[in-house]
Phi, psi and omega in degrees: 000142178264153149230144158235173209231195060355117162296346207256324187297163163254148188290137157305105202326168161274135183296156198300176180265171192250102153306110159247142178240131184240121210254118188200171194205127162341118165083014176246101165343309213252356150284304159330327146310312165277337174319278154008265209303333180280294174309347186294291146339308166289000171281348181240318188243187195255081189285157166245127170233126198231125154271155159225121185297097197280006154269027155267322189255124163281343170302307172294341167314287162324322210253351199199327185325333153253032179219031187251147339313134189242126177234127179259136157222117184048239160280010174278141189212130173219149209203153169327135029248345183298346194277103196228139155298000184282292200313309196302302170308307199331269179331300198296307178317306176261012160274304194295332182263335168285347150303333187297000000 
């Protein structure tokens, strides 16, 4: 596929990238899900997606071991039973129009 512009328009920014952070851990089904369901998304918006092994850090460790999968976008932070594709496209909606 081409895209072209009107010489007289200016091309339309590209929309921003997304920073998603994903809090996992080795051997968890249900991150390796959340993973999954974020690329999936990302086929549609322009995600950065960095995991993180929260048994590399004991703060993250403390902090998330028994809530993972954690996917942090900015100050939003969503987790079980809220982590859904719906919350997600949501949170991602309004991270990206609030970026415009």
């Amino acid at each position: 596929m081409r895209s072209t512009t009107h010489p007289d328009q200016a091309p339309f920014p590209p929309t921003p990238i997304i920073p998603v952070t994903l809090y996992t851990r080795q051997g968890c089904h249900l991150c390796e899900q959340a993973l999954a369901l974020l690329h999936r998304l990302a086929l549609e918006m322009r995600l950065h997606i960095q995991e993180v092994d929260i048994d590399a850090n004991p703060l993250l460790f403390n902090r998330y071991w028994d809530r993972i999968p954690v996917v942090q976008i900015n100050s939003e932070t969503l987790e079980l039973p809220w982590l859904s594709e719906k919350s997600l496209r949501e949170t991602l909606e309004r991270e990206r129009s609030h970026n415009l």
